[in-house]
DSSP file (Angstrom, degrees, kcal/mol; ACC not computed):
  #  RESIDUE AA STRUCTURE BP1 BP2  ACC     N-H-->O    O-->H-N    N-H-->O    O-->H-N    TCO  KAPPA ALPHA  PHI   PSI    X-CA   Y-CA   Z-CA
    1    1 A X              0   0    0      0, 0.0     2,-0.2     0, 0.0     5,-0.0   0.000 360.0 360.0 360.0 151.4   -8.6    4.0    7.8
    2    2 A X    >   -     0   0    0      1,-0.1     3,-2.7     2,-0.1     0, 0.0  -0.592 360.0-119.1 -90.2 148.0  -12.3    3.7    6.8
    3    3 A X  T 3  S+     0   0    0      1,-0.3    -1,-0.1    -2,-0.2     0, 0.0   0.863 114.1  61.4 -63.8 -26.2  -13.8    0.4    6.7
    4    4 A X  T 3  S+     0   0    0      1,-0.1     2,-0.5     2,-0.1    -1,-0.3   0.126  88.1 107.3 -82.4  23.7  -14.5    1.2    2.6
    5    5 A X    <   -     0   0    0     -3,-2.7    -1,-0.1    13,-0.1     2,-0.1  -0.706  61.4-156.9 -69.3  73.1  -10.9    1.5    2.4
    6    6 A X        -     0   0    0     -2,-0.5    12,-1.3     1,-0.1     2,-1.0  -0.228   9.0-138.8 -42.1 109.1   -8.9   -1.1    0.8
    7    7 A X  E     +A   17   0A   0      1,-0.2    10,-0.3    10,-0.2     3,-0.1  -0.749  27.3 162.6-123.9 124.6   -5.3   -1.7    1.5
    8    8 A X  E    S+     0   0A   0     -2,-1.0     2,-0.3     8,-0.8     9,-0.2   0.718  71.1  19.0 -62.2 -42.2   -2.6   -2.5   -0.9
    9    9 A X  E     +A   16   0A   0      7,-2.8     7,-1.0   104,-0.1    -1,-0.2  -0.936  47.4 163.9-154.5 131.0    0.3   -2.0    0.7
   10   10 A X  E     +A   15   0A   0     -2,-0.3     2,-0.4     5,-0.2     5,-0.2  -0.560  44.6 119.8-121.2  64.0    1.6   -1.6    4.9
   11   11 A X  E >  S-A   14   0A   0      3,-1.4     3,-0.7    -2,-0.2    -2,-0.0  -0.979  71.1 -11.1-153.7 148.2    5.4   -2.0    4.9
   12   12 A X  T 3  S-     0   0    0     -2,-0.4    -1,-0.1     1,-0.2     3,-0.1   0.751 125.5 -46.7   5.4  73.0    8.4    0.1    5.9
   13   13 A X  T 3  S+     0   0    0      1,-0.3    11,-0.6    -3,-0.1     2,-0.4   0.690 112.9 108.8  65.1  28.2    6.5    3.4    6.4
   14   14 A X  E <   -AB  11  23A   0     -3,-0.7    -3,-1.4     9,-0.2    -1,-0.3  -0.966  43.4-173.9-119.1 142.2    4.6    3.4    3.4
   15   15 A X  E     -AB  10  22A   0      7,-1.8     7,-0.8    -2,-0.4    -5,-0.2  -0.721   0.9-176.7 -97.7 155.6    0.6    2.8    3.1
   16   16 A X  E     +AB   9  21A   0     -7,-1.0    -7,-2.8    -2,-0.3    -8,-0.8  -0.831  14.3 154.6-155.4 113.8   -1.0    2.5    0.2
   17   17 A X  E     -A    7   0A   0      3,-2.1   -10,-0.2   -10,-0.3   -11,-0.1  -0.733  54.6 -90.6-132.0 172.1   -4.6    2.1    0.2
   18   18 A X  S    S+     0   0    0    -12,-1.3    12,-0.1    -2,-0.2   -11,-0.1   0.805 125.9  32.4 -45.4 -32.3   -7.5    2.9   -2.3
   19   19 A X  S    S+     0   0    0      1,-0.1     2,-0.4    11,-0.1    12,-0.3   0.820 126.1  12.8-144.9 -70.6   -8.0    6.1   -1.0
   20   20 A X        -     0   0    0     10,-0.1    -3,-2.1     9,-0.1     2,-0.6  -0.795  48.0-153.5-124.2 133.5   -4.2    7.7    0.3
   21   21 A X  E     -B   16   0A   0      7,-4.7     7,-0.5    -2,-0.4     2,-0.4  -0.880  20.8-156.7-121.3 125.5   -0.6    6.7   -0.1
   22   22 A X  E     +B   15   0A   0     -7,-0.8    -7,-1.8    -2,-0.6     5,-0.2  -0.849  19.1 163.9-134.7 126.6    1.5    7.9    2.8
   23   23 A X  E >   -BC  14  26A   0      3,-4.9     3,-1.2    -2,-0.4    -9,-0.2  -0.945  63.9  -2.2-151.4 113.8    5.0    8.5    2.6
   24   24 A X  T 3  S-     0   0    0    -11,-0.6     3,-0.1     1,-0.2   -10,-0.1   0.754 129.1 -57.0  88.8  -3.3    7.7   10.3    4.6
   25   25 A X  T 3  S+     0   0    0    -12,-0.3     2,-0.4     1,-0.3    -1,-0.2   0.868 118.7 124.3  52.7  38.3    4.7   11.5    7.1
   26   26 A X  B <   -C   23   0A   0     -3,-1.2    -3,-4.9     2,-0.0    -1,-0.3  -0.999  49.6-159.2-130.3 135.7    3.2   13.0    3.6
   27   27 A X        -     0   0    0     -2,-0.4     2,-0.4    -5,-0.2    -5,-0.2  -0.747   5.5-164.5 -89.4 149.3   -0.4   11.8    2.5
   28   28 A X        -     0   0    0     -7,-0.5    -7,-4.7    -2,-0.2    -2,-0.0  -0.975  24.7-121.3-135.0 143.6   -1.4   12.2   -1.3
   29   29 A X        -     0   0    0     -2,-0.4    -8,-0.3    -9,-0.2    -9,-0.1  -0.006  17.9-149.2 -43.1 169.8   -5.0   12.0   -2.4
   30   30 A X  S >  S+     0   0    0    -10,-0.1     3,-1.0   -12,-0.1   -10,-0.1   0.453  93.8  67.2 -97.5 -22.4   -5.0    9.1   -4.8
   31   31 A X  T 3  S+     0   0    0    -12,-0.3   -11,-0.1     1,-0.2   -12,-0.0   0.401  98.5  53.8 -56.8  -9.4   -7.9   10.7   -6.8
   32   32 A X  T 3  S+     0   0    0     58,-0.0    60,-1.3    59,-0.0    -1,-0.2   0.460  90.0  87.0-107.1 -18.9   -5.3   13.2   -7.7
   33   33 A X  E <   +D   91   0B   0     -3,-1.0    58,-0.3    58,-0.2     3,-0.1  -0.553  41.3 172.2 -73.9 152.4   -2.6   10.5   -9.1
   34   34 A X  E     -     0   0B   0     56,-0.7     2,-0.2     1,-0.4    57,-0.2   0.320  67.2  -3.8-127.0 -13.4   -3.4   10.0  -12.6
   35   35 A X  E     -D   90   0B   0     55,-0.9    55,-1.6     2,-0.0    -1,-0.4  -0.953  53.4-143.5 179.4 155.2    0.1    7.7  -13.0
   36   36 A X  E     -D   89   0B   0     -2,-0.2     2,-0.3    53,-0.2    53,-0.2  -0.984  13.7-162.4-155.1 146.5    3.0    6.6  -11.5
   37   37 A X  E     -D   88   0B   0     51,-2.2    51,-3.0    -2,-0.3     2,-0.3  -0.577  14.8-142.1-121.1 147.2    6.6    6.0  -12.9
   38   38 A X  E     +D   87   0B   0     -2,-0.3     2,-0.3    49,-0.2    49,-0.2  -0.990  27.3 177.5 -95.9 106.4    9.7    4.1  -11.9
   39   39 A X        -     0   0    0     47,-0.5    47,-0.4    -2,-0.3     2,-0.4  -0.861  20.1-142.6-128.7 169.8   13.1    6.0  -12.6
   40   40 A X        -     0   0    0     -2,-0.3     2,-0.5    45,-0.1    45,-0.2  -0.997   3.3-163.0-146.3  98.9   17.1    5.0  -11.8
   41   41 A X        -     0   0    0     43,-0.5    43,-2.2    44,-0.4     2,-0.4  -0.925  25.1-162.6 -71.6 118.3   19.7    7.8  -10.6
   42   42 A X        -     0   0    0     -2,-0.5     2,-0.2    41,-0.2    41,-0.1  -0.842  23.5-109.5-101.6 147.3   22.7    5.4  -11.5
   43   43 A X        -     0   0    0     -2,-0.4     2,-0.3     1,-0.1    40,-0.1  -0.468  37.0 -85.5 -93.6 146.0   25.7    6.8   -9.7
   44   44 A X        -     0   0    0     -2,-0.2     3,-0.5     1,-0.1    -1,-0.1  -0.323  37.6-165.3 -55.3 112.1   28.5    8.4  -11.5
   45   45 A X  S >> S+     0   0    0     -2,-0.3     3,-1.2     1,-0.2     4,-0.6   0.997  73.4  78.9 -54.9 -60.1   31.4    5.4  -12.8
   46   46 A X  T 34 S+     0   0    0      1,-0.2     4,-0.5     2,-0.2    -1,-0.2  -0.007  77.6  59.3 -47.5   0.3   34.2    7.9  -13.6
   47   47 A X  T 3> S+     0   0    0     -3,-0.5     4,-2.0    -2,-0.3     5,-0.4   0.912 119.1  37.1 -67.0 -68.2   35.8    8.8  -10.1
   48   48 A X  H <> S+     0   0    0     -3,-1.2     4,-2.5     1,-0.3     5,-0.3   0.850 115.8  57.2 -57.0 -72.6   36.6    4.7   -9.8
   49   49 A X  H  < S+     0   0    0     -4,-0.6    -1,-0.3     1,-0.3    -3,-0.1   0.738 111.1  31.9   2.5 -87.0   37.3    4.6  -13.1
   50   50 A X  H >>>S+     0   0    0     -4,-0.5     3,-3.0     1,-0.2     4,-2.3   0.979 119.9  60.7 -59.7 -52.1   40.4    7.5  -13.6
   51   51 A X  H 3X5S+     0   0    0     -4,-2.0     4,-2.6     1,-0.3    -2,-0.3   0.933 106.0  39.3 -56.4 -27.5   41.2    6.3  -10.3
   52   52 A X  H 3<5S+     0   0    0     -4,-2.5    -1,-0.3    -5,-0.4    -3,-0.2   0.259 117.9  52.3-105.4  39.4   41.8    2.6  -11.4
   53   53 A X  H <>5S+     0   0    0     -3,-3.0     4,-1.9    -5,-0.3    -2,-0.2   0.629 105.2  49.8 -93.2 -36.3   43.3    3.9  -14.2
   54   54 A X  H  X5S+     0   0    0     -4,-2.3     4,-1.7     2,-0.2     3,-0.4   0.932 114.1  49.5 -61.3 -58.8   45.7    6.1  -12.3
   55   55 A X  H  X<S+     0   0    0     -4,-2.6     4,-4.0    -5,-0.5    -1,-0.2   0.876 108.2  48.6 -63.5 -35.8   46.5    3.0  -10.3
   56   56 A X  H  > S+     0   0    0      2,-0.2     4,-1.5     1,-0.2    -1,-0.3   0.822 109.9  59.8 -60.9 -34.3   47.1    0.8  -13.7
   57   57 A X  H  < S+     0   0    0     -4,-1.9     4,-0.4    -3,-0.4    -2,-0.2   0.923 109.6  39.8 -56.9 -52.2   49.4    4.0  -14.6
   58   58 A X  H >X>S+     0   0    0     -4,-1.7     5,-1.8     1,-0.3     4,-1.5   0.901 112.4  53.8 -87.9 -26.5   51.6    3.5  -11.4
   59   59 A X  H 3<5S+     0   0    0     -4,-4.0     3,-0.3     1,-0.3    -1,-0.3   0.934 107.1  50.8 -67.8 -23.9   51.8   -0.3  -11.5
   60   60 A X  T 3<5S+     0   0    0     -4,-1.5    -1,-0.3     1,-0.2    -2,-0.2   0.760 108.1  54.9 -80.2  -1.7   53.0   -0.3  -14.9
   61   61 A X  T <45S-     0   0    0     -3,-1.3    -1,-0.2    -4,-0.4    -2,-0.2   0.675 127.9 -91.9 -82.4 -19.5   55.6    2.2  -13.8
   62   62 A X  T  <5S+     0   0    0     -4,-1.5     2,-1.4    -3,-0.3    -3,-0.2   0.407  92.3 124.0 129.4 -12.9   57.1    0.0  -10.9
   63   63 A X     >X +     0   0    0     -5,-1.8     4,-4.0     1,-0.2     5,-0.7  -0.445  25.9 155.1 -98.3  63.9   54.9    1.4   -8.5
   64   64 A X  T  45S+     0   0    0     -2,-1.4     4,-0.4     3,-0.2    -1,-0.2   0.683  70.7  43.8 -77.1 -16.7   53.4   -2.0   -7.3
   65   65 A X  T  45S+     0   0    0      2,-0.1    -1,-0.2     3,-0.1     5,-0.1   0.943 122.9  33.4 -91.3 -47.1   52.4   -1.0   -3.9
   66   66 A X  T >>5S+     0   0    0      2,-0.2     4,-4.2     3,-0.2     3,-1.6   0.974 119.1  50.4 -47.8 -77.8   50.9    2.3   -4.6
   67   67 A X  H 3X5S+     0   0    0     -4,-4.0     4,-1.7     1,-0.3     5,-0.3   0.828 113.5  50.2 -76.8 -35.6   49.5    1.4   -8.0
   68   68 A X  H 34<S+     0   0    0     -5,-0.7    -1,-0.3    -4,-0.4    -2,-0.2   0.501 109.9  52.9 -72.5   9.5   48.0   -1.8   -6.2
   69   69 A X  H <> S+     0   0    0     -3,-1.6     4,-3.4     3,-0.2     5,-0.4   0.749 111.1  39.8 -93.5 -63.6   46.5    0.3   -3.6
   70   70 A X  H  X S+     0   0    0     -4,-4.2     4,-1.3     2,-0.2   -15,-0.2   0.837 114.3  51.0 -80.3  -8.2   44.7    2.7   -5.5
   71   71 A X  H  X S+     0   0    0     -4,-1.7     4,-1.0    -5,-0.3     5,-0.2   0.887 109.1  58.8 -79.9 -31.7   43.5    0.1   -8.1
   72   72 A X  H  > S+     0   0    0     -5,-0.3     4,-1.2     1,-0.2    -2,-0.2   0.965 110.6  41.1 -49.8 -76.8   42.3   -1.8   -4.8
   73   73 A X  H  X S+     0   0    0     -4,-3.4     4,-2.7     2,-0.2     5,-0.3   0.862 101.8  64.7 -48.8 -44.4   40.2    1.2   -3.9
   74   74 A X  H >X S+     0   0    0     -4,-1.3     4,-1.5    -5,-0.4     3,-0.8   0.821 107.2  46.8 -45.4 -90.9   39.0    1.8   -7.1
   75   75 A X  H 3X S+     0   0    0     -4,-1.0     4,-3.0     2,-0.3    -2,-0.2   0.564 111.3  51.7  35.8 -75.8   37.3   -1.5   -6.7
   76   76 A X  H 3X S+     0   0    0     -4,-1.2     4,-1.2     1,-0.2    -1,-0.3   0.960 113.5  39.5 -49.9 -68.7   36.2   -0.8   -3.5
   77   77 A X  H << S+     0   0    0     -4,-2.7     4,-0.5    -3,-0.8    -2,-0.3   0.745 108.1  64.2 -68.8 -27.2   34.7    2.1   -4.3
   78   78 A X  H >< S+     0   0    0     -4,-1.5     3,-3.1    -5,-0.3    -2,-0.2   0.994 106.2  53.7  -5.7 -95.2   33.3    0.7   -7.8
   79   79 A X  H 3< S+     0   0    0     -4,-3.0    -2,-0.2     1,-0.3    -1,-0.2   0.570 101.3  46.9 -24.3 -46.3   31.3   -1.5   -5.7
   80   80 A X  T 3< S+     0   0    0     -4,-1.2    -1,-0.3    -3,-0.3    -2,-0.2   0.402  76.1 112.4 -89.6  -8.0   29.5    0.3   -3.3
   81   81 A X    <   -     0   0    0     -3,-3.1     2,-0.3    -4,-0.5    -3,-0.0  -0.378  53.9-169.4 -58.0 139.1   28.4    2.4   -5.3
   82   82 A X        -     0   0    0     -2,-0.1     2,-0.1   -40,-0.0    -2,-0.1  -0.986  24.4-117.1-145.7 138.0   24.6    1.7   -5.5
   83   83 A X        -     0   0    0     -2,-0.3     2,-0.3   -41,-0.1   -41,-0.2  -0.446  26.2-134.0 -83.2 179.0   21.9    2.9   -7.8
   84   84 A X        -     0   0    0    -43,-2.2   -43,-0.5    -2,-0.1    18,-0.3  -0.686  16.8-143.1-115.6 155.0   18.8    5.1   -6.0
   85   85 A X        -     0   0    0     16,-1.8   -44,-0.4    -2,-0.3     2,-0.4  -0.135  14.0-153.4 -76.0-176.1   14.8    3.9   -7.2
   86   86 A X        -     0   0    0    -47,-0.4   -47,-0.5    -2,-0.1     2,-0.3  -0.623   8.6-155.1-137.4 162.1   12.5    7.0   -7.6
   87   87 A X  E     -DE  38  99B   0     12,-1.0    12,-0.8    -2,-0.4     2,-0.3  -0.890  23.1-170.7-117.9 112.9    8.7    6.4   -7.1
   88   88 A X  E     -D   37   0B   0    -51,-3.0   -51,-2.2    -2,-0.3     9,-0.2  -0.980   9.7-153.6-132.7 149.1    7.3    9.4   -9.2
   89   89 A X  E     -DE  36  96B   0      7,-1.5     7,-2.1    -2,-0.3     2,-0.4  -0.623   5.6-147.9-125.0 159.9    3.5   10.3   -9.0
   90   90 A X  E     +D   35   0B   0    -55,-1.6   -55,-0.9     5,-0.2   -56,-0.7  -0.894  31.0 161.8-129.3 143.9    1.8   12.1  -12.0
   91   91 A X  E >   -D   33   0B   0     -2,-0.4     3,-1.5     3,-0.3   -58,-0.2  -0.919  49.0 -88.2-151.2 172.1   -0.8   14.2  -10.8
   92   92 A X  T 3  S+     0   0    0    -60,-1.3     3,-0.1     1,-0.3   -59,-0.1   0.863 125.5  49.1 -39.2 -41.5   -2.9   17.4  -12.3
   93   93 A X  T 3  S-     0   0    0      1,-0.2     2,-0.3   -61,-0.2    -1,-0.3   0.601 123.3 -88.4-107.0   1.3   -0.7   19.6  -11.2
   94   94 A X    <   -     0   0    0     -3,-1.5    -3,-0.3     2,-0.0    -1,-0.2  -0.852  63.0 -27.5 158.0-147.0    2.6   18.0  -12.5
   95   95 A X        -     0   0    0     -2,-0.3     2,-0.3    -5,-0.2    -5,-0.2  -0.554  50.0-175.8 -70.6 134.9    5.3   15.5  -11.5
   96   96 A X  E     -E   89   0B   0     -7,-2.1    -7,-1.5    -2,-0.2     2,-0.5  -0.947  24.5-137.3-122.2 166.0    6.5   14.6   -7.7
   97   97 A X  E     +     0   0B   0     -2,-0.3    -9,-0.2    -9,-0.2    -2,-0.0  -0.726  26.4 174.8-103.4  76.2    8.9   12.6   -6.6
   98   98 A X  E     +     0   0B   0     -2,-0.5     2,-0.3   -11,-0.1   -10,-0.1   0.794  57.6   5.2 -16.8 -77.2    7.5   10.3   -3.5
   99   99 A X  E     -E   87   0B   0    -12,-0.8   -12,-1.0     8,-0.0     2,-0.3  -0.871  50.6-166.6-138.8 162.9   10.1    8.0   -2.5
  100  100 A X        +     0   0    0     -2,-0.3     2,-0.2   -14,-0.2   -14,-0.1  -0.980  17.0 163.0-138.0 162.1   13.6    6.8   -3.1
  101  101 A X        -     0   0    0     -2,-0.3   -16,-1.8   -16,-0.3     3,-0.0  -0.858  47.4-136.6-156.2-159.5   15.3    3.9   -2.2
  102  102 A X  S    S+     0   0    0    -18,-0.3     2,-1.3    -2,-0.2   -19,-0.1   0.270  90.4  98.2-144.2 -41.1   18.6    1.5   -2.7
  103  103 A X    >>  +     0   0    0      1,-0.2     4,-2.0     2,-0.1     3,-1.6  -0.561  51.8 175.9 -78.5  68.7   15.9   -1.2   -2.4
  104  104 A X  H 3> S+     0   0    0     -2,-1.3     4,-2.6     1,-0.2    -1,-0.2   0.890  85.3  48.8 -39.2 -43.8   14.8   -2.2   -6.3
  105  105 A X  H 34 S+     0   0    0      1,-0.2    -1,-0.2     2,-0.2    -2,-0.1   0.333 111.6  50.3 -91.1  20.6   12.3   -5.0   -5.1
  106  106 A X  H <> S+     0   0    0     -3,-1.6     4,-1.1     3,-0.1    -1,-0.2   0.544 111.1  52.1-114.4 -31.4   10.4   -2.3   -2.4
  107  107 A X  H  X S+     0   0    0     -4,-2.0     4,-1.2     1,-0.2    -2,-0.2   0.900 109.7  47.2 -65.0 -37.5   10.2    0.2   -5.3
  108  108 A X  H  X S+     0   0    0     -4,-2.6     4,-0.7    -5,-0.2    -1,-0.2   0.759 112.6  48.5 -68.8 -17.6    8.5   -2.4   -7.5
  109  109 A X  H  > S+     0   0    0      2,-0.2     4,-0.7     1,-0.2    -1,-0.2   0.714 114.4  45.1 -95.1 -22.0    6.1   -3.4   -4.7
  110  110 A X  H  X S+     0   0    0     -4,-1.1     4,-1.9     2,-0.2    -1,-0.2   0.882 115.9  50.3 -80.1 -28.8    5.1    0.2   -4.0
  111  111 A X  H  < S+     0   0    0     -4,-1.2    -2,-0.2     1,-0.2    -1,-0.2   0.706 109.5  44.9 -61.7 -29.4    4.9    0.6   -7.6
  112  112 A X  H  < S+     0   0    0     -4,-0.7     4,-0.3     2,-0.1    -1,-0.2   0.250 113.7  57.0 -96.6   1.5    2.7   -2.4   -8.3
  113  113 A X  H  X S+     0   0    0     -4,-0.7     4,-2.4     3,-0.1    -2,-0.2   0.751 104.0  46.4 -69.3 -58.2    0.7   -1.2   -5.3
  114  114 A X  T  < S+     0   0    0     -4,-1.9     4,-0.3     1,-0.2    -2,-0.1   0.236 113.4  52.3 -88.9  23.7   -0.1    2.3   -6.5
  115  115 A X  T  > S+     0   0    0      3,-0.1     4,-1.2     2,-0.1    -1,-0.2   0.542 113.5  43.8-113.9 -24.9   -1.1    0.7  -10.2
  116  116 A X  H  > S+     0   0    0     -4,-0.3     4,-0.9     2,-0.2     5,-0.3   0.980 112.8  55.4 -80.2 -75.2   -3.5   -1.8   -8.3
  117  117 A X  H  X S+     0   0    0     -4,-2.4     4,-2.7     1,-0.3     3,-0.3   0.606 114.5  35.5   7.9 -82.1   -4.7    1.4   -6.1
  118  118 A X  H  > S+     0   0    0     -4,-0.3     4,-1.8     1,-0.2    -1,-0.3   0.973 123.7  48.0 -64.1 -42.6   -5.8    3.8   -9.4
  119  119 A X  H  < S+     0   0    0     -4,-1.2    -2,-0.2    -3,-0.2    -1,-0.2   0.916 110.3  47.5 -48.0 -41.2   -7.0    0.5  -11.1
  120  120 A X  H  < S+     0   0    0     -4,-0.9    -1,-0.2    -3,-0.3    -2,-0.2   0.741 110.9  53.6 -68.3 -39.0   -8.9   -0.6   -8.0
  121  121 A X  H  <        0   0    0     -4,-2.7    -1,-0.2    -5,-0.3    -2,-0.2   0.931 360.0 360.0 -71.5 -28.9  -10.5    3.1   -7.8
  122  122 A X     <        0   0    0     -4,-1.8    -3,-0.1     0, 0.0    -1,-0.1   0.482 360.0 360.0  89.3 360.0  -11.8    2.9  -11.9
């Protein structure tokens, strides 16, 4: 980095400087971002869902081991489910999609990096 570089952000394989944001062992110009967007893939409910319905189905039938089994999994799987972040860059030549993560409060900081970045550039 050049000493007229400025840097916003150095943390779990992202830079973000005035100049470059490097992601993934890919650089983008910054001169070329014109904006940059936050989006949420939220993971599909409706496998846990029928399944802890299926399970509600067998306990009311008699089927208390079963029907507590699969509403137990439902649950399980319910849980873990986790939504993804996107980092999306706007540039000339259309939309990218940077970065993803699991990690809401690392999306926001990369995000509030690459708004200081184009701000900081004018």
């Amino acid at each position: 980095m050049s000493t007229d570089e400025k840097l916003f952000l150095d943390q779990n394989g992202v830079s973000i400087s005035n100049s470059r944001f490097i992601v993934n062992k890919q650089t983008y110009a910054m001169n070329g971002v014109t904006s940059v967007k936050q989006a949420e893939n939220k993971p599909s409910r409706l496998g846990p869902i029928i399944c802890a319905l299926a399970g509600i189905i067998a306990l009311t039938n008699g089927k208390l081991v079963i029907g507590g089994a699969i509403v137990a999994i439902a649950i399980v799987w319910l849980t873990l489910q986790k939504s993804i972040f996107l980092v999306i860059l706007h540039t000339a030549s259309g939309e990218v999609q940077a970065l993803k993560s699991t990690d809401r409060k690392f999306i926001d900081s990369v995000i509030n990096a690459l708004n200081d970045s184009i701000v900081h550039r004018g």
